[in-house]
C-alpha positions in Angstrom: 169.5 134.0 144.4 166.3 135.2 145.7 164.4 132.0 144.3 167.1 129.7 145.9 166.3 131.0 149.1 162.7 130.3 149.2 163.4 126.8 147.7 165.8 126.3 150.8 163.3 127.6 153.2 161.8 124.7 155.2 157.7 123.9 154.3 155.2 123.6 156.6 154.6 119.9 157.5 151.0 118.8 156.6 149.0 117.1 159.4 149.7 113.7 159.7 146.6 112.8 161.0 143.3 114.0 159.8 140.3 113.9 161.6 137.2 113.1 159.9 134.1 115.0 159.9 131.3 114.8 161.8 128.4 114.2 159.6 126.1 117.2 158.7 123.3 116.2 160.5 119.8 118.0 157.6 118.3 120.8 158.8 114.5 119.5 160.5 112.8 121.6 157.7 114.9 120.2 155.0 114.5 116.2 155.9 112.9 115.0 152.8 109.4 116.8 152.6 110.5 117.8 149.3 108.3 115.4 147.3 105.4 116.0 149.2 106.0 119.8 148.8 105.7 119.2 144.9 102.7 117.5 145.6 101.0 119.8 147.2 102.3 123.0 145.1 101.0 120.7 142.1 97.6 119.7 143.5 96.9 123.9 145.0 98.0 124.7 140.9 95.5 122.6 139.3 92.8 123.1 141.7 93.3 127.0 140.8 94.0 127.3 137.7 93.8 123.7 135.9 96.4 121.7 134.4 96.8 123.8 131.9 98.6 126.4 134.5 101.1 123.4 135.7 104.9 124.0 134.5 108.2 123.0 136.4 108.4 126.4 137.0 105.6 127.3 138.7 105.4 124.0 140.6 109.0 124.7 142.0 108.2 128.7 142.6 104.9 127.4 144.5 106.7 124.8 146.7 110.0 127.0 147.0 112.4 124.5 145.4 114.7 123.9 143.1 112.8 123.2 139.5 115.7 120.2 139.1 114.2 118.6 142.1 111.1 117.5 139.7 112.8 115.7 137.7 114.8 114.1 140.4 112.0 113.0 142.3 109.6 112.1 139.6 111.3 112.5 136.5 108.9 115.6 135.0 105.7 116.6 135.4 104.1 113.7 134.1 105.8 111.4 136.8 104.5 114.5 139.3 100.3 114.4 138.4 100.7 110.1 138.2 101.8 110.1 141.6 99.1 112.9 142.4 96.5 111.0 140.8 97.1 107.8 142.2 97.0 109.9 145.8 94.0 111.3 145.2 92.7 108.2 143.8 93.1 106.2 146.8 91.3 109.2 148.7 88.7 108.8 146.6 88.6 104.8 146.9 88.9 105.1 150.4 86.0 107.8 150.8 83.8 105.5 148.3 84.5 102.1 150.8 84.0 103.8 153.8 79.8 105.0 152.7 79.7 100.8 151.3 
């Protein structure tokens, strides 16, 4: 009897309308720099210690991110040090026109 009663009790209506949600506007800090973190954690690695010393690991531990984020942004390390030396490469080029 006692689980007739608490089928026959009336239910809470569910809100008809819904109202959406405001979108989550990023954190300053947290708009993007992320690549350019990896960068830099990747280039301060090699300069100390060679490229020898670079791992997802300690890329992502130096730039305080995710280790996933490598991959996503790069896919690996070896996406990572191309973009790093095409940067530094165009330093370089730019340095070299610049005493022409």
């Amino acid at each position: 009897m006692d689980s007739e009663q608490a089928t026959d009790a009336p239910r809470p209506e569910a809100p008809s309308e819904t109202r959406p949600e405001a979108p989550v506007e990023p954190r300053p800090e947290a708009r993007n720099d992320t690549p350019e973190r990896l960068l830099r954690a990747a280039e301060m690695l090699v300069v100390q210690e060679g490229v020898h010393a670079l791992t997802v690991r300690r890329i992502a531990n130096a730039a305080q991110v995710n280790s996933a984020l490598i991959r996503y942004h790069f896919g690996g390390t070896d996406g990572l040090l191309r973009e790093l030396a095409l940067r530094n490469g165009a330093r370089i080029a730019d340095a070299r026109q610049a005493l022409l």
